[in-house]
TORROLUM-836290 format. One record per residue (C-alpha): z, y, x; residue in one letter. Coordinates in nm, 4 decimals, decimal comma. Example, Ala and Ser with C-alpha at 12.3 -4.5 7.8 and 13.67 -1.06 7.14 Angstrom:
BEGIN
ATOM / c3 / c2 / c1 / residuo
ATOM / 0,7800 / -0,4500 / 1,2300 / A
ATOM / 0,7140 / -0,1060 / 1,3670 / S
This chain:
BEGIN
ATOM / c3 / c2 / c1 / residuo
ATOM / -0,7012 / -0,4631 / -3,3654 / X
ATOM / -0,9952 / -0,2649 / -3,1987 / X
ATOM / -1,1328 / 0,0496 / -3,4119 / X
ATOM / -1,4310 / -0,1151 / -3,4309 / X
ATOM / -1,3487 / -0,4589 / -3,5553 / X
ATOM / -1,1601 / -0,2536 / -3,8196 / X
ATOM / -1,4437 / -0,0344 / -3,9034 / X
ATOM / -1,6045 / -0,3284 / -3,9102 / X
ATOM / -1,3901 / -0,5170 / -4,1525 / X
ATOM / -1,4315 / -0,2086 / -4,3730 / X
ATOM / -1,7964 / -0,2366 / -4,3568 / X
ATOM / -1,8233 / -0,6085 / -4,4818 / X
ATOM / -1,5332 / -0,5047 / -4,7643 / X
ATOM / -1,7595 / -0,2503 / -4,9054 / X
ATOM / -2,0863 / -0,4411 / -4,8738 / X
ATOM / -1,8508 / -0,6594 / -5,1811 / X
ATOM / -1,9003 / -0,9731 / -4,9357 / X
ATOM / -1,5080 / -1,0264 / -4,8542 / X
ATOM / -1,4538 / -1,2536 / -4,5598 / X
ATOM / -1,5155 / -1,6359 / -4,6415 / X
ATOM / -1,3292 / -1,9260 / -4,4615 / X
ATOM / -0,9933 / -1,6893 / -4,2905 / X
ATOM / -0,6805 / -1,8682 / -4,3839 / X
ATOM / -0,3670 / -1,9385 / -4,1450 / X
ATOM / -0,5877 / -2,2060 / -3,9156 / X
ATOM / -0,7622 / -1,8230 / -3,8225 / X
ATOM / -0,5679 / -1,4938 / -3,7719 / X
ATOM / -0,7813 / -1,3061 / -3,5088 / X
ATOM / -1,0207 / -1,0167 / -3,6280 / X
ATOM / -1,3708 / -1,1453 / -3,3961 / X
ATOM / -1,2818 / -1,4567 / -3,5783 / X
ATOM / -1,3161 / -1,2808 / -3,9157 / X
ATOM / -1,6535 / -1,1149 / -3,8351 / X
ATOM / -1,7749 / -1,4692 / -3,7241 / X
ATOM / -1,6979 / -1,6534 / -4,0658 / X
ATOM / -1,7997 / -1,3977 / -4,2494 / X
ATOM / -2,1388 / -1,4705 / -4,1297 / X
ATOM / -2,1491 / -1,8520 / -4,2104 / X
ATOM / -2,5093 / -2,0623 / -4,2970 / X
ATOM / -2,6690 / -1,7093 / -4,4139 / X
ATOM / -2,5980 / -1,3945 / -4,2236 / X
ATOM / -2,7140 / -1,0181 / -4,4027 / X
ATOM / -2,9135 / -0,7792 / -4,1264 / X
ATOM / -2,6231 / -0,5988 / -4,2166 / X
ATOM / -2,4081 / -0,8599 / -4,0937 / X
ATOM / -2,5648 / -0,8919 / -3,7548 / X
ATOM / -2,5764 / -0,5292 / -3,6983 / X
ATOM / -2,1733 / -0,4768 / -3,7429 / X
ATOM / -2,1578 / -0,7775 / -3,5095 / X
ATOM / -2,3637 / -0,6162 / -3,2154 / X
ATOM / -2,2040 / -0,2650 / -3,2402 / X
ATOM / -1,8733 / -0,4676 / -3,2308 / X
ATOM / -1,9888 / -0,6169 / -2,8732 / X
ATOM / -2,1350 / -0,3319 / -2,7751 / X
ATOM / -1,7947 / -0,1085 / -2,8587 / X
ATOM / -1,5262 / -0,4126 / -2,7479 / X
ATOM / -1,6687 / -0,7026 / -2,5960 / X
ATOM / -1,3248 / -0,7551 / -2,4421 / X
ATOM / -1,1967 / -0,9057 / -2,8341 / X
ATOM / -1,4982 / -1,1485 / -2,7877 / X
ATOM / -1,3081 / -1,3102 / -2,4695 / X
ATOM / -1,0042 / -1,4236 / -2,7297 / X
ATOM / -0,9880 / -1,7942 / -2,8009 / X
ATOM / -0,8706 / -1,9355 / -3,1634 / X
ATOM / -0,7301 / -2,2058 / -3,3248 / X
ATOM / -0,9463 / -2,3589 / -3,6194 / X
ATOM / -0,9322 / -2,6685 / -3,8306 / X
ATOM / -0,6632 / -2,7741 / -3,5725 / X
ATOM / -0,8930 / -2,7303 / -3,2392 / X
ATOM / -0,7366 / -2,4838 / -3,0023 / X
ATOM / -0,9009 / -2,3157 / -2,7324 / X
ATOM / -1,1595 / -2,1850 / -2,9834 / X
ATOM / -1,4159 / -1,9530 / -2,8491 / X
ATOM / -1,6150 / -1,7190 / -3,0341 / X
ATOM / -1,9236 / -1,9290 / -2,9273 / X
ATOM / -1,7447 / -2,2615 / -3,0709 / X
ATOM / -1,6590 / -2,0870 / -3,3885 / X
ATOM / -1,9998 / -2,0099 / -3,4850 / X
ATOM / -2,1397 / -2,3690 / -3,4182 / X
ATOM / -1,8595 / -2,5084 / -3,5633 / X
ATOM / -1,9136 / -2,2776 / -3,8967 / X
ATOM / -2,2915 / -2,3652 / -3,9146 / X
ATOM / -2,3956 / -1,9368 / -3,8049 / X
ATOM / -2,7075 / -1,8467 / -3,8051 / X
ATOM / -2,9687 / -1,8672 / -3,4548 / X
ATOM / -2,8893 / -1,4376 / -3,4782 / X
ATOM / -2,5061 / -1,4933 / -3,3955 / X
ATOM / -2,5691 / -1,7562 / -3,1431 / X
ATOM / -2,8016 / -1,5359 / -2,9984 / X
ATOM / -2,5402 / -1,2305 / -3,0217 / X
ATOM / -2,2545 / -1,3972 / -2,8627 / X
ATOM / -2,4523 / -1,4864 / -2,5841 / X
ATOM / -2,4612 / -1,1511 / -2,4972 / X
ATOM / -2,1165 / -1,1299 / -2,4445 / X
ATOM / -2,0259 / -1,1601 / -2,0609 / X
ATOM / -1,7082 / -1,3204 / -2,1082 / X
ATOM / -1,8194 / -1,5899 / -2,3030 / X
ATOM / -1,9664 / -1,8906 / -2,1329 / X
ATOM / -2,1362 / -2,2027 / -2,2526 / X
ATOM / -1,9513 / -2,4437 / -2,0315 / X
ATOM / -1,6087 / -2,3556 / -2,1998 / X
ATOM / -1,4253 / -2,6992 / -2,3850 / X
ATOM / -1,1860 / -2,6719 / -2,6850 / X
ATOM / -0,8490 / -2,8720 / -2,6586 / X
ATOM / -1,0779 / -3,1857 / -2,7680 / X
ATOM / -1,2666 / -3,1275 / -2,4177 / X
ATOM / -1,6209 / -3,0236 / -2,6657 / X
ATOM / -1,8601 / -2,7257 / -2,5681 / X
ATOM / -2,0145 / -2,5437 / -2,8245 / X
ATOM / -2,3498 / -2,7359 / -2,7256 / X
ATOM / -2,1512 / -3,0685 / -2,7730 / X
ATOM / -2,0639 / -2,9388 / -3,1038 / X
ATOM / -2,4081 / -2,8716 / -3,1790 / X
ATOM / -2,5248 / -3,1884 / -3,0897 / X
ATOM / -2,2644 / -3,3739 / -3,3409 / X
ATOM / -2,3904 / -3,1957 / -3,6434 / X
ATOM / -2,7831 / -3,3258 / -3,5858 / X
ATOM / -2,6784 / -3,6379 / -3,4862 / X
ATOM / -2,8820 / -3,8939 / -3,7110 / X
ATOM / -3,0415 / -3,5690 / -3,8573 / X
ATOM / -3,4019 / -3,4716 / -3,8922 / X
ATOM / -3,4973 / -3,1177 / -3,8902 / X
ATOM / -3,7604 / -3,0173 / -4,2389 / X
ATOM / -3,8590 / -2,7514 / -4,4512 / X
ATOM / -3,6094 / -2,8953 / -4,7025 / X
ATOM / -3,3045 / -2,9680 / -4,4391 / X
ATOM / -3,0111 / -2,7775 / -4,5379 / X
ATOM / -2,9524 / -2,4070 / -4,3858 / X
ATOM / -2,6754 / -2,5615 / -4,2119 / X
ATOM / -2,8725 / -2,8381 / -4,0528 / X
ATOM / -3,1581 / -2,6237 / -3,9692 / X
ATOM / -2,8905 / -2,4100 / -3,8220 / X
ATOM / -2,7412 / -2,6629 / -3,5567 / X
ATOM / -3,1036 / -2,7696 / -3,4153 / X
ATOM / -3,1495 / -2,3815 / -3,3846 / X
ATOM / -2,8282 / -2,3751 / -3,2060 / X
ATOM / -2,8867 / -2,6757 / -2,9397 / X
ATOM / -3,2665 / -2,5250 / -2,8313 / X
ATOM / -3,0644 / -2,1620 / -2,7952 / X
ATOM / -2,7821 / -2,3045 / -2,5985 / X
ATOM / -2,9900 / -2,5572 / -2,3881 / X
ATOM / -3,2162 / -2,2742 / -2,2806 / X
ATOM / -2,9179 / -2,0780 / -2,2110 / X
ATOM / -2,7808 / -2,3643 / -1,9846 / X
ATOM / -3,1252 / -2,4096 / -1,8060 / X
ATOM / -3,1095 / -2,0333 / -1,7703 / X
ATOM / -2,7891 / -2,0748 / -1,6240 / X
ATOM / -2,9042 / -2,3238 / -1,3779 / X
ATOM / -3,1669 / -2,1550 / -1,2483 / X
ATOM / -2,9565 / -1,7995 / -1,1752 / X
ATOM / -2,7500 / -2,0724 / -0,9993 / X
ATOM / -3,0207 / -2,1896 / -0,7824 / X
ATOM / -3,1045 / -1,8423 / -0,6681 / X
ATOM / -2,7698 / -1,7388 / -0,5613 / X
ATOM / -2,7970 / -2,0790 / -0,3172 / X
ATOM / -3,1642 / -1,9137 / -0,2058 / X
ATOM / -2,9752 / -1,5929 / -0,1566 / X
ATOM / -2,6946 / -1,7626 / 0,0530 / X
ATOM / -2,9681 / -1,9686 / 0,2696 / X
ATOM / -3,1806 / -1,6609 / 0,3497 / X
ATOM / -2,8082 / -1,4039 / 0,4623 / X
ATOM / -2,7158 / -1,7285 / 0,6653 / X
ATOM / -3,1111 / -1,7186 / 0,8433 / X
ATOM / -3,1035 / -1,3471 / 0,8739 / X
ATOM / -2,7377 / -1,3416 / 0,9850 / X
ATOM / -2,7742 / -1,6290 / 1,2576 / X
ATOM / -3,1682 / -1,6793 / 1,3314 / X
ATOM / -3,1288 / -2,0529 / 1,1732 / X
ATOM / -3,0759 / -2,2740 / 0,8561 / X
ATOM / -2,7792 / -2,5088 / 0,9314 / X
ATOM / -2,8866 / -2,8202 / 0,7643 / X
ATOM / -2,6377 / -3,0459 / 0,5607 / X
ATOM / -2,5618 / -3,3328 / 0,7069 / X
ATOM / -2,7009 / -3,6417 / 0,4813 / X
ATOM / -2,4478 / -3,8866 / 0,6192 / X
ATOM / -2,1663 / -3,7341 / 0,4680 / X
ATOM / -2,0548 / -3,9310 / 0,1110 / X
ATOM / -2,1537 / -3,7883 / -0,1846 / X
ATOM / -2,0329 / -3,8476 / -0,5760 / X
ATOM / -2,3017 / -3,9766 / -0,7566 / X
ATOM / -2,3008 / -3,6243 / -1,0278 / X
ATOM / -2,4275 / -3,4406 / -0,7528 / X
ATOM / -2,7389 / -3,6154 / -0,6541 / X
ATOM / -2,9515 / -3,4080 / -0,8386 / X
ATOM / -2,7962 / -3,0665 / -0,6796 / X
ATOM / -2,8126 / -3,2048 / -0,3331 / X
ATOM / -3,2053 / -3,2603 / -0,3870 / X
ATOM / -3,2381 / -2,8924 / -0,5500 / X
ATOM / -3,0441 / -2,7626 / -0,2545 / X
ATOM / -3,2370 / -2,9806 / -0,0001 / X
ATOM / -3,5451 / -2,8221 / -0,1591 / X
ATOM / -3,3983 / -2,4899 / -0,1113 / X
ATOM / -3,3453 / -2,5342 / 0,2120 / X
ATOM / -3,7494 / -2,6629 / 0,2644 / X
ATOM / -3,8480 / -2,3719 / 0,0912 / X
ATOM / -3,6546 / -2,1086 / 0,2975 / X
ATOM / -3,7156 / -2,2483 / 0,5983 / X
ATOM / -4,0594 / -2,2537 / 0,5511 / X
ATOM / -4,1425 / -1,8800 / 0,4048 / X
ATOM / -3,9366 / -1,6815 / 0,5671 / X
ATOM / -4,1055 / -1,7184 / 0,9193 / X
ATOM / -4,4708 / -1,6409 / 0,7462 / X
ATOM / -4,6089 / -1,3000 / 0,7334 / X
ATOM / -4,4521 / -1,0726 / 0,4825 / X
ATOM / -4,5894 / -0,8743 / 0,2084 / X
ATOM / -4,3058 / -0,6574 / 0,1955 / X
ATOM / -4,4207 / -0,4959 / 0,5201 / X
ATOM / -4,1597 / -0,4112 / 0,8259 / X
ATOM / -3,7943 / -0,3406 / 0,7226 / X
ATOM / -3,6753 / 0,0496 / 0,7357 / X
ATOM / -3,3863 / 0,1489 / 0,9291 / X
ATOM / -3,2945 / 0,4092 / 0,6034 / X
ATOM / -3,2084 / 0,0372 / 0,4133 / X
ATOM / -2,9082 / -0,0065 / 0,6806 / X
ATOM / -2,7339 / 0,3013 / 0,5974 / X
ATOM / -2,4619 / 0,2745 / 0,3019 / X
ATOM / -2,5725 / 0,3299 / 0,0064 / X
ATOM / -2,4875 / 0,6647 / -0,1702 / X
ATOM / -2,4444 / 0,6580 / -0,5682 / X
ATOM / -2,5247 / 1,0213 / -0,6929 / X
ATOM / -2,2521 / 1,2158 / -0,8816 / X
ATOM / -2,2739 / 1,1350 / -1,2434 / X
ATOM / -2,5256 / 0,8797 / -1,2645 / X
ATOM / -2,5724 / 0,6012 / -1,4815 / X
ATOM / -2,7825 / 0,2398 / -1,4884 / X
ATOM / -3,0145 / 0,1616 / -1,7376 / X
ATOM / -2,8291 / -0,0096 / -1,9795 / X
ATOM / -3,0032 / -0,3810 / -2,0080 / X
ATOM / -3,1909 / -0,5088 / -2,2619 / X
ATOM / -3,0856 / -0,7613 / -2,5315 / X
ATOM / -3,0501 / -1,0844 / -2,2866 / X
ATOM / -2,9336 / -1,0348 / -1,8872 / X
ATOM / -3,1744 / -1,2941 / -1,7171 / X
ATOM / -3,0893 / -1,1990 / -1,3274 / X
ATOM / -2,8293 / -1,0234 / -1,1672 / X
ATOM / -2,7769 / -1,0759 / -0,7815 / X
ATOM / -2,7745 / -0,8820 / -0,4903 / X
ATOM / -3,0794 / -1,0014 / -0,2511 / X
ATOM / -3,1184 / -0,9635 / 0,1331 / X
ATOM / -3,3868 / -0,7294 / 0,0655 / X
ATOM / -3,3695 / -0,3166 / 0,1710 / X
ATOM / -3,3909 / -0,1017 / -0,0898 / X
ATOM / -3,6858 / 0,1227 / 0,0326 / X
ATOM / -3,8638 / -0,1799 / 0,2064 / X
ATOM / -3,8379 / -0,3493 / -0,1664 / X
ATOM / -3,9858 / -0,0020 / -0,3697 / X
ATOM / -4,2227 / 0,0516 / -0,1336 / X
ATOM / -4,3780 / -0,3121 / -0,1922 / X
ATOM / -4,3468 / -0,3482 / -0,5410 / X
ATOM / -4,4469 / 0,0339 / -0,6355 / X
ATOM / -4,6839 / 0,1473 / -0,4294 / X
ATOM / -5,0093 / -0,0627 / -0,4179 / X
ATOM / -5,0403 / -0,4010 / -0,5911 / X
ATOM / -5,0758 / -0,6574 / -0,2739 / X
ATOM / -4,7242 / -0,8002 / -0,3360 / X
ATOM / -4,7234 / -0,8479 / -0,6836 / X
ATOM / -5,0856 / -0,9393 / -0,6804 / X
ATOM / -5,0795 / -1,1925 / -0,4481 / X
ATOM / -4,6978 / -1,3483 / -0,3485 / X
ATOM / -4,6264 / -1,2912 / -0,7180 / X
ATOM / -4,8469 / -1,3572 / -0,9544 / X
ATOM / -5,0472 / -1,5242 / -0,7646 / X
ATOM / -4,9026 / -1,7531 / -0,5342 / X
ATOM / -4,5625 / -1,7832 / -0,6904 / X
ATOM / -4,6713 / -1,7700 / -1,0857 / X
ATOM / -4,9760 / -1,9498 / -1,0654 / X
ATOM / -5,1518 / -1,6826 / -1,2513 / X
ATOM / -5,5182 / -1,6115 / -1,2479 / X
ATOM / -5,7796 / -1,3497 / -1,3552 / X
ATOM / -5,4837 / -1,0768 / -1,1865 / X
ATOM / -5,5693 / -0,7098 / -1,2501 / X
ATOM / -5,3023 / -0,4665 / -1,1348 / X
ATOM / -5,3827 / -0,0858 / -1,2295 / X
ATOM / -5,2654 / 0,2562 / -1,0054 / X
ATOM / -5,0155 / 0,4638 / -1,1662 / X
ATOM / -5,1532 / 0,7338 / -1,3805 / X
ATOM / -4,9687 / 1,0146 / -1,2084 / X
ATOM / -4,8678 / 1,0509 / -0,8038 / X
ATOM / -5,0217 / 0,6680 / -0,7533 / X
ATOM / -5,0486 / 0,8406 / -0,3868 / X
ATOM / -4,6844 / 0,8652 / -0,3707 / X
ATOM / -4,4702 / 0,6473 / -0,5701 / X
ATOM / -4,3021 / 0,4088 / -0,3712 / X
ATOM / -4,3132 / 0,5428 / -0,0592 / X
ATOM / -3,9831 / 0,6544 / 0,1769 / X
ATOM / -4,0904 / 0,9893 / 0,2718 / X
ATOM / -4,2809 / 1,2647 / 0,0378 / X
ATOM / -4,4331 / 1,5776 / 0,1122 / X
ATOM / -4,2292 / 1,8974 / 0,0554 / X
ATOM / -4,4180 / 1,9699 / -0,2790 / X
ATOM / -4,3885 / 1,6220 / -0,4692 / X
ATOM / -4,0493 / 1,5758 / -0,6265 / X
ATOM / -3,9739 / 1,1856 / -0,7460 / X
ATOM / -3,7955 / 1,3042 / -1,0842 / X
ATOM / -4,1591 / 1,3443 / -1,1985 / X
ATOM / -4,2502 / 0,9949 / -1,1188 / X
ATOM / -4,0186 / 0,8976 / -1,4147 / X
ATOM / -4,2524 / 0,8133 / -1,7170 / X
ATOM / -4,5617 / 0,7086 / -1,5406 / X
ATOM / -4,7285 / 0,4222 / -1,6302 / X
ATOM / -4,9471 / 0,1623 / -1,5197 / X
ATOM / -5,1532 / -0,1111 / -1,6507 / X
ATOM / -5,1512 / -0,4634 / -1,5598 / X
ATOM / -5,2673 / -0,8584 / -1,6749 / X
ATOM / -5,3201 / -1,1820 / -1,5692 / X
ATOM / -5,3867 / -1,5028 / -1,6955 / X
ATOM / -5,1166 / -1,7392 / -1,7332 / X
ATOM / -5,1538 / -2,1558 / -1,6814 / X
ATOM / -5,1343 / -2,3513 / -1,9286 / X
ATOM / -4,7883 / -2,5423 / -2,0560 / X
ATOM / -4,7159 / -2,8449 / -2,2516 / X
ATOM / -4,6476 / -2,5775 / -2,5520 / X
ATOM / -4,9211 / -2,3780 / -2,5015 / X
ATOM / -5,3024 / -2,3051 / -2,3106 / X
ATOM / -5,4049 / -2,0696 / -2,0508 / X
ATOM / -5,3891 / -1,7584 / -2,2204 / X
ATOM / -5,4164 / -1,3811 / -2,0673 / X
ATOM / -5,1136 / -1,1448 / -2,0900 / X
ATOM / -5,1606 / -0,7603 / -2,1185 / X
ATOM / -4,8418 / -0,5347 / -1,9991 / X
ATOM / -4,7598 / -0,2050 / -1,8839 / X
ATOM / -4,4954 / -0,1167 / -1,6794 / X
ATOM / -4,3065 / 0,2285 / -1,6810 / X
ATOM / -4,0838 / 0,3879 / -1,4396 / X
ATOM / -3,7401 / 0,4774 / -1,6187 / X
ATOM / -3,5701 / 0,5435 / -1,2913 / X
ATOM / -3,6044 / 0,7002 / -0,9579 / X
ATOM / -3,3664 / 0,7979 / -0,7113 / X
ATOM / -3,2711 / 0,6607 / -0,3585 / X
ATOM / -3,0013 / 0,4917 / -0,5017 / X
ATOM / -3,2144 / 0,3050 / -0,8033 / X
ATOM / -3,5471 / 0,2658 / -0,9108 / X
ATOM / -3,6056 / 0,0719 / -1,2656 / X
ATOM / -3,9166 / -0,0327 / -1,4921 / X
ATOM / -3,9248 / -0,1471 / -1,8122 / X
ATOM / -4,2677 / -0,3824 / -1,8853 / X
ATOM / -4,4180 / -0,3886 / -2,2772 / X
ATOM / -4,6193 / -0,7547 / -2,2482 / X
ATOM / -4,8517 / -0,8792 / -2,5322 / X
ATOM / -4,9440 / -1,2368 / -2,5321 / X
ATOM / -5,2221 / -1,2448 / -2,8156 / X
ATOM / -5,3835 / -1,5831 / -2,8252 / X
ATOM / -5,0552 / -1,8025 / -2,8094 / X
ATOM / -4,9403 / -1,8740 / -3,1535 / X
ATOM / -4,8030 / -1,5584 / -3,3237 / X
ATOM / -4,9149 / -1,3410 / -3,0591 / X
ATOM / -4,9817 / -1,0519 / -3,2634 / X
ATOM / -4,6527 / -1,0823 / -3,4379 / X
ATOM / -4,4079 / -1,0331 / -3,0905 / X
ATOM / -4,3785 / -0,7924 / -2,7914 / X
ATOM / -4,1847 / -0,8835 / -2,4669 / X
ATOM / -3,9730 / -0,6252 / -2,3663 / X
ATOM / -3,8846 / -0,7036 / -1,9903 / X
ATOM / -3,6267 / -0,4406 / -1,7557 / X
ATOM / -3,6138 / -0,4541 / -1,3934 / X
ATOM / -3,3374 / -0,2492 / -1,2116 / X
ATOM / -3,3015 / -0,2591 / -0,8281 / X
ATOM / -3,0255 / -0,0600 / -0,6874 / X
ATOM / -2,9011 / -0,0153 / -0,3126 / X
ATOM / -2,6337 / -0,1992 / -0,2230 / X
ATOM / -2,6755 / -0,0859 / 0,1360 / X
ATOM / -2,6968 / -0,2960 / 0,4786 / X
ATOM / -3,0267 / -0,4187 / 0,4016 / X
ATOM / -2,9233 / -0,5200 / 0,0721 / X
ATOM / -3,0530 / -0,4869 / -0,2970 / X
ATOM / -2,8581 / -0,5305 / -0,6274 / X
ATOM / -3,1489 / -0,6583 / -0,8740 / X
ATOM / -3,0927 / -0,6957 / -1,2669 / X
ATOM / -3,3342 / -0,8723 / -1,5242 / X
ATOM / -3,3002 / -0,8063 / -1,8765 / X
ATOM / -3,5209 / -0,8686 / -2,1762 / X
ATOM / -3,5728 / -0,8401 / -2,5500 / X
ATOM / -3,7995 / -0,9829 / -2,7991 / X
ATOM / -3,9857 / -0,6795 / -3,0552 / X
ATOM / -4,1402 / -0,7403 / -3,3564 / X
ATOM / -4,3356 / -0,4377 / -3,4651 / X
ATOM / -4,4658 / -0,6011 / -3,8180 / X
ATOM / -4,1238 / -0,7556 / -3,9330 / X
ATOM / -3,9761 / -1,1093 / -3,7848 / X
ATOM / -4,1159 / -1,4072 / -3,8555 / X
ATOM / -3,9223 / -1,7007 / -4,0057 / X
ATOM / -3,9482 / -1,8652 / -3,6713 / X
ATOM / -3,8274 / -1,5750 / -3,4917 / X
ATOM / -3,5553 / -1,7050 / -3,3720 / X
ATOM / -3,7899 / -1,9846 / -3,1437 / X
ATOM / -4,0137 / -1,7068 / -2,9926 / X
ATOM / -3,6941 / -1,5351 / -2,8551 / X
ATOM / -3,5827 / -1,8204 / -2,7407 / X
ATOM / -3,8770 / -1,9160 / -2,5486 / X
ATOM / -3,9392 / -1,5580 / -2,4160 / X
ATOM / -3,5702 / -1,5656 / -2,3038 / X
ATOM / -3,6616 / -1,9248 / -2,1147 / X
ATOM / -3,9793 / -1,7760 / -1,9696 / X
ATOM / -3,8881 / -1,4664 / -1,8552 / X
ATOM / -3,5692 / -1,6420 / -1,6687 / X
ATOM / -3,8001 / -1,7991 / -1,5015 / X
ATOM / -3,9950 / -1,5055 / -1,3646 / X
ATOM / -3,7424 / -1,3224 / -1,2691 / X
ATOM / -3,5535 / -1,5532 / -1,0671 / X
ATOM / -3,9122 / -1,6830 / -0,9402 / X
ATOM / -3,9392 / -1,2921 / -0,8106 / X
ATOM / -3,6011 / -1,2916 / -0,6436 / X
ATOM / -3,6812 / -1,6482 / -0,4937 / X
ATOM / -4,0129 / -1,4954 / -0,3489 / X
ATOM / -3,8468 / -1,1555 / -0,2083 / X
ATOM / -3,5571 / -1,3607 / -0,0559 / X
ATOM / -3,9112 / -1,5851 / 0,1132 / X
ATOM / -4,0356 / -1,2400 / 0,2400 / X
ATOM / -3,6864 / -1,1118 / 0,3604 / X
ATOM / -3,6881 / -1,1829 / 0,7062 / X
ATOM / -4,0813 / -1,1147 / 0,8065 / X
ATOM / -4,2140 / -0,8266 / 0,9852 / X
């Protein structure tokens, strides 16, 4: 048993709780933690179960056995104990857990889900329990569509090495059979393909590649990522230099303005601010003698837009500002504050959105997307559905930016 889980287990002793629900069908400590926090979870409660991840998210890659269903994950023992949207949300977090894993009855934890509303109807005056498992399918279908979409950059990625790498996208030949499950990935891939093919002989916004980007890439002694933010939404290594890629997204506004917000996002009304210290030289490869880039870290600058409208909500203007974190030839980062005021409970919420780039060398960029809800007046009962949906949406952007740099990759 990990310190932590036993500090842990201490923690919920003293608190007078005791642990409801462990008898011989459950022996493992992360199995513990999880029934103690069964229809109604104490903040408490959820903060022993994130430093637990944090410390040991290895324990949170142990299956279980429970109610006699092996092959129990963390993730199934939640749903299947009616846990609160928080825990759902927690476990997520965990890298080793995935939604697509079946218990010895061949379920997932969405197919559990799914069970427990079946011939429900979510009110006011459903049980917590009920209320619970409609939570839980919205969280877990996001996370799947979230899934899907990482997926479908990785094949962009792919299609945009093999152009750069031979000059030409081999086509998949439409004769040979297919099963009937993958018709709607072939279209999604054909699509891909268009798309690719397409962009990456236009002009490019990222300007002309520099011959530093081919160079291996040099991590400095002692240095550290950013750690992400509450939910990873991207992590994949584009065909994109590293100084080519700061250059275009730090220093001036003509890529994000236009490929991105514009062109890719749909957005309108686009206002992109200079930095507020060395907007002269952020971003760009070389520097004069007397500018040193460990003082870029901390600027700032303003930007906002106005998003389209969705079937959930209108057109409705987003204010952010971005801040450098990190800056070094071997990673750059910014982490983006965004207030949405006029979409219901606007005021309430912040988005809290992370971009790291590192060099991966050989004309190659590592990119991670992270983000976390922030709610500086207290959480609303339905806090639970605005992190989802800023988890959905901001998956989206973020793989809509890698899609657009991998369109821009090849272009002079």
């Amino acid at each position: 048993m990990s310190k932590a889980i036993k500090e842990t287990t201490k923690a919920f002793k003293k608190l007078g709780a005791g642990i409801k629900g462990v008898g011989h069908n459950v022996k493992k400590p992360v199995s513990h933690l999880i029934l103690r926090m069964t229809t109604k979870s104490k903040v408490e409660d959820i903060a022993a179960l994130k430093q637990s991840i944090k410390a040991n998210p290895e324990d949170f890659a142990e299956d279980t056995e429970y109610e006699g269903e092996s092959d129990v994950s963390p993730l199934h023992l939640a749903v299947l104990t009616n846990a609160e949207p928080e825990v759902i949300e927690c476990l997520l977090q965990v890298d080793e857990i995935t939604v697509d894993k079946m218990t010895s009855t061949n379920r997932t934890a969405l197919d559990i889900a799914k069970e427990k509303i079946k011939d429900k109807e979510y009110t006011e005056d459903s049980a917590p329990e009920v209320q619970n498992a409609f939570a839980t399918v919205s969280i877990l279908e996001t996370a799947e569509k979230a899934i899907k979409r990482r997926k479908q950059l990785t094949e962009t990625v792919k299609l945009t090495d093999d152009y750069l790498t031979n000059g030409e996208l081999e086509l998949i030949d439409e004769s040979v059979e297919k099963e009937s499950d993958s018709k709607s990935r072939w279209g999604k891939l054909k699509t891909t393909v268009m798309f690719a093919s397409h962009l990456l002989k236009n002009h490019s916004s990222l300007g002309p590649k520099v011959e530093k980007d081919s160079l291996p890439a040099v991590c400095p002694p002692g240095f550290n990522l950013p750690p992400a933010l509450e939910r990873t939404t991207v992590d994949e290594v584009l065909p994109v230099g590293f100084n080519r890629l700061r250059c275009a997204l730090l220093h001036g506004s003509e890529f994000m303005e236009k490929e991105y917000y514009a062109e890719k996002m749909l957005n309108t009304e686009i206002k992109v601010e200079g930095w507020d210290k060395h907007d002269d030289h952020i971003g760009k490869e070389k520097l004069p003698k007397d500018v040193s880039e460990k003082d870029f870290i901390s600027a700032e600058r303003k930007q906002q837009y106005k998003m389209p409208k969705t079937l959930l909500v209108s057109a409705n203007t987003a204010y952010g500002t971005t801040r450098l974190i990190e800056y070094n030839d071997y990673c750059f980062a910014v982490k983006m504050v965004t207030k949405n005021p006029d979409v219901p409970y606007g005021k309430k919420f912040e988005a809290h959105t992370q971009w790291v780039f590192v060099n991966d060398g050989n004309y190659r960029c590592r990119m991670i997307g992270s983000v976390t809800t922030e709610f500086p007046k207290g959480k609303p009962m339905i806090g639970w559905k605005i992190k989802d949906g800023m988890f959905s949406g901001c998956s989206d952007a973020d793989v809509a930016l890698g899609e657009v740099l991998c369109a821009h990759a090849g272009s002079e």
